[in-house]
C-alpha positions in Angstrom: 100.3 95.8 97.7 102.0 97.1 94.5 104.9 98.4 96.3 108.2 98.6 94.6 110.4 96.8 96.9 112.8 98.1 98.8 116.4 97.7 99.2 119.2 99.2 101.8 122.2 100.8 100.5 125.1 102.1 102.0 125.3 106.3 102.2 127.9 107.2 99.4 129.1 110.5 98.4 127.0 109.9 95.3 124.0 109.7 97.4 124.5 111.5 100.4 123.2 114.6 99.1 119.9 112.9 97.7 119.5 110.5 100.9 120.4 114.2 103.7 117.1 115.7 101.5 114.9 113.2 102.7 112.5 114.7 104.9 109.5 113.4 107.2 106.2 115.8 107.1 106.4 118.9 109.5 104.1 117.4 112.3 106.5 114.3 112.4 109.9 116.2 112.6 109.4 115.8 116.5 110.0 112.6 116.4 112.8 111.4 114.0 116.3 113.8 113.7 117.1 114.2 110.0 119.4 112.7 108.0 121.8 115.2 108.2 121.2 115.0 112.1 121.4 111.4 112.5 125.0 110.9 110.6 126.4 113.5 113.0 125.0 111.7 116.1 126.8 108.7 114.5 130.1 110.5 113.7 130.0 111.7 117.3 129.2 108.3 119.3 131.1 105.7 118.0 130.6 103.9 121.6 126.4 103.3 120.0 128.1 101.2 117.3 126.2 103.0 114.4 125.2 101.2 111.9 123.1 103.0 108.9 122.2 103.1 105.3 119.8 104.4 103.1 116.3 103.2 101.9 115.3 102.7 98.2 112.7 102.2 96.3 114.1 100.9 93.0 116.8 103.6 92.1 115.1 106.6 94.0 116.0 107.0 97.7 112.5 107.0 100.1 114.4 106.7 103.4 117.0 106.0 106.2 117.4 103.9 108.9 119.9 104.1 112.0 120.6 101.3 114.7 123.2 100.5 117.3 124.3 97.3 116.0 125.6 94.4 118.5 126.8 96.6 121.3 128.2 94.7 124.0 126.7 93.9 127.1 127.0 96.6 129.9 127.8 99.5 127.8 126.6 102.6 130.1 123.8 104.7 128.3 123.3 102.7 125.3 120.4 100.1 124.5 120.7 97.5 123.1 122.6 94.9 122.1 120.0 96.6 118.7 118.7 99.5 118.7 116.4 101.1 116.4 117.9 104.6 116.9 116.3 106.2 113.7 113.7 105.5 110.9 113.0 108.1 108.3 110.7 107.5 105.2 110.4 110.5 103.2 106.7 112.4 103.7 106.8 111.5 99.9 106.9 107.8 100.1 104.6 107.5 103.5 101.8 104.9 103.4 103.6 102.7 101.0 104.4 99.9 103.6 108.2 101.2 103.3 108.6 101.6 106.6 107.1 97.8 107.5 109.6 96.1 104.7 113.1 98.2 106.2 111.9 96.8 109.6 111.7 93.1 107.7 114.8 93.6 106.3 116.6 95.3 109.2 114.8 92.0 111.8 116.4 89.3 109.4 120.0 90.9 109.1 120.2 91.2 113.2 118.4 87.8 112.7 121.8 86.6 110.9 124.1 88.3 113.1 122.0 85.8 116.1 120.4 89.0 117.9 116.8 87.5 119.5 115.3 91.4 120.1 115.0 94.4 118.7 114.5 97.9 121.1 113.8 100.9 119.8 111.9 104.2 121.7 109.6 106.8 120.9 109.0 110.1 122.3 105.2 110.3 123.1 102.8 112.9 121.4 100.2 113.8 118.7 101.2 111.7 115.8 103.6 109.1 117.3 104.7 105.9 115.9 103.5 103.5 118.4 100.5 102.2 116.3 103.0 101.7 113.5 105.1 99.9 115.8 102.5 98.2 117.7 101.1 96.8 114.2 104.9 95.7 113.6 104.8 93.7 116.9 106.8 95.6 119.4 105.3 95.8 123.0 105.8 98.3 125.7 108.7 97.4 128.0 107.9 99.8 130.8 110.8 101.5 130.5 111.7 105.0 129.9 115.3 106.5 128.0 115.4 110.3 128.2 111.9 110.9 128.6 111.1 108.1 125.4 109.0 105.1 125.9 111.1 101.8 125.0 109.7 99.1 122.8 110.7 95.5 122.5 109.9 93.3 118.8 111.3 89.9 120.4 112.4 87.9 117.2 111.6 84.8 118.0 107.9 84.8 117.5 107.8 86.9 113.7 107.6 85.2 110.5 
């Protein structure tokens, strides 16, 4: 596809600045927080066991990405044990298959770490992510979070 490759980075205070002005077009800002938005919601529930970096593309920053990482069983209110709880590739960088290589990248780390499913959820609407997440292999669970469908990717059947 051409596509420089991308690579996740931890969220500096040489970057932060660079990585917080990352921004999704207007008609998609309904469905992810900012950056800015998403590091508070970390900072403010440690009990989700955030876990986030930044996306680049060689030495620019093109996104983020946010998930609850291995929280343990029976926590109240949080999905998981991994959650999917932000994705943001700058309106910049869109159609570039950024967005499918973090999800590669983020599936073999939880991979490692001996998670077999990934959640995530979507609010529904003009625009939404499903078809980029159906594409990706998630499927419907019939569940709903706070109004948001849930999706499952199980990570058994990917290559």
């Amino acid at each position: 596809m051409g596509t420089t490759e991308v690579r996740l980075r931890e969220i500096t205070e040489e970057n932060r600045d660079a990585v917080c002005a990352l921004r999704v077009r207007p008609d998609q800002e309904q469905f992810v927080a900012s950056v800015t938005q998403s590091l508070a919601d970390a900072a403010e529930n440690p009990e989700d066991e955030p876990w986030y970096r930044a996306v680049y593309a060689g030495d620019e920053p093109v996104g983020f990405v946010m998930l609850s990482w291995n929280v343990p069983p029976g926590r109240p209110g949080v999905l998981g044990p991994y959650f999917l709880w932000r994705l943001l590739i700058d309106h910049r960088h869109q159609r570039r298959g950024y967005g499918e290589q973090v999800l590669r990248l983020v599936v073999a780390l939880i991979r490692a770490d001996g998670g077999t499913e990934l959640l995530t959820s979507y609010q529904p609407g003009e625009g939404e992510p499903w078809p980029f997440y159906r594409r990706f292999g998630f499927e419907l669970t019939g569940e709903v979070d706070e109004g948001e469908l849930v999706l499952r990717l199980p990570l058994g059947q990917m290559a």
